[in-house]
Structure formats: structure tokens, C-alpha cells
C-alpha distance (Angstrom), angle and dihedral (degrees) to the residues before:
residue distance angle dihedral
X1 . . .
X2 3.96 . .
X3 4.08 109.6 .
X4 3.81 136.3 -164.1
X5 3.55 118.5 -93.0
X6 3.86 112.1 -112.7
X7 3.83 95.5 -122.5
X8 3.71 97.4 47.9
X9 4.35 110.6 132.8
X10 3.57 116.6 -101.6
X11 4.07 144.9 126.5
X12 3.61 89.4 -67.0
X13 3.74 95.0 70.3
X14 3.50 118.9 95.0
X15 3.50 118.4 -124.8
X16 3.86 116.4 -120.2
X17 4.04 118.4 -98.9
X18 3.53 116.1 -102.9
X19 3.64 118.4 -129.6
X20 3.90 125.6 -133.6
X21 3.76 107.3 -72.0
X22 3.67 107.4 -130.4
X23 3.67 105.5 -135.6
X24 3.93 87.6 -151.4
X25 3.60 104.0 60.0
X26 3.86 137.1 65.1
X27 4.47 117.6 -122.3
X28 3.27 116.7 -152.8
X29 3.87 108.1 -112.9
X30 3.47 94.7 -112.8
X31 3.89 91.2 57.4
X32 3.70 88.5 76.5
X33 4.02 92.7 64.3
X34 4.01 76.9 52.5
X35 4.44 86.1 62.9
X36 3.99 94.2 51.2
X37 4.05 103.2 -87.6
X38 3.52 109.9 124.7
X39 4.39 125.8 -141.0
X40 3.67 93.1 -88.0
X41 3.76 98.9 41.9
X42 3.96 87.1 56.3
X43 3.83 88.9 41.0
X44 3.81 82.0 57.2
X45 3.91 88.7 43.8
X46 3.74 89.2 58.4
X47 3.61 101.3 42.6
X48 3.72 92.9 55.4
X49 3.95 94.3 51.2
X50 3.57 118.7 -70.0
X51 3.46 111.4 143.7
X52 4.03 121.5 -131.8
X53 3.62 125.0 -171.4
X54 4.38 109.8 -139.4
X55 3.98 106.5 -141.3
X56 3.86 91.5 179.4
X57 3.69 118.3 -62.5
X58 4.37 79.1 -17.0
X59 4.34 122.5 96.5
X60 3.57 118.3 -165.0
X61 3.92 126.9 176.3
X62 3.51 120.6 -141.4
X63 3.84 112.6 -123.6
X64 3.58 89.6 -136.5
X65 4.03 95.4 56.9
X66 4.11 83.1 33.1
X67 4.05 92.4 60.9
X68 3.26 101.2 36.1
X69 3.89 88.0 50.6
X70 3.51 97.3 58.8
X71 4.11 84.1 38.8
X72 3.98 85.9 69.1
X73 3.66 101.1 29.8
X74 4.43 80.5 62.9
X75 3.59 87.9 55.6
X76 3.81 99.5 46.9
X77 3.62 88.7 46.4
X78 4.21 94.9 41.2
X79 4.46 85.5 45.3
X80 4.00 86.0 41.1
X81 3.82 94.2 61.5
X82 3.61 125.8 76.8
């Protein structure tokens, strides 16, 4: 009888803590994958507004435009709910 490994991915892994966002400082795109949101979640992220600055082949997020992002994305979600 073949069994899972113990460390496979899944729901039961916790995601990794995100640190204080500095609003004064620019994160490299790809730092956000780093904080627990997968490709398509920041896809989504983009798509619906958040605004990334192109350095070249490189996308960073300002922490500014990142916190206040997730600031109204709360609210949508807190009015959206009955």
C-alpha cells in the first residue's frame, strides 16, 4: 500500500506570517508569493487595481498602494456580506 508523504502541500499548511508592510518602500512582486498569496491570487490582485511599477523585465508594488489595497478590498468584502 503506497502512502502520502508527510510534507506533501495542502489546506493543512499554514500559510507563512506576513511581516509589517513598510508603507515607504517598494517589494518586488514576487515577494508577495513569499507572504502566502499564490500567482493567480496576485494576478487577481492586479486585475482588480493594484498598481505595479515595471523596472525592466522587474514589478515591484509600493507598500503604500499595497496597504491601502488590501485596506479597501476589507471593506468591499466586510460591505459585501450580509
Amino acid at each position: 500500500m503506497r502512502t502520502r508523504p508527510s510534507n506533501t502541500a495542502g489546506p493543512h499548511r499554514p500559510a507563512p506570517p506576513c511581516p509589517p508592510i513598510n508603507p515607504a518602500l517598494f517589494y518586488p512582486i514576487r515577494r508577495l508569493g513569499d507572504w502566502g498569496w499564490g500567482a493567480r491570487s496576485v494576478a487577481a490582485m492586479q486585475r482588480a487595481g493594484l498598481p505595479v511599477v515595471r523596472y525592466s523585465k522587474w514589478k515591484f508594488v509600493s507598500g503604500k498602494a499595497l496597504v491601502e489595497f488590501l485596506e479597501r478590498a476589507a471593506v468591499e468584502t466586510k460591505e459585501g456580506t450580509p
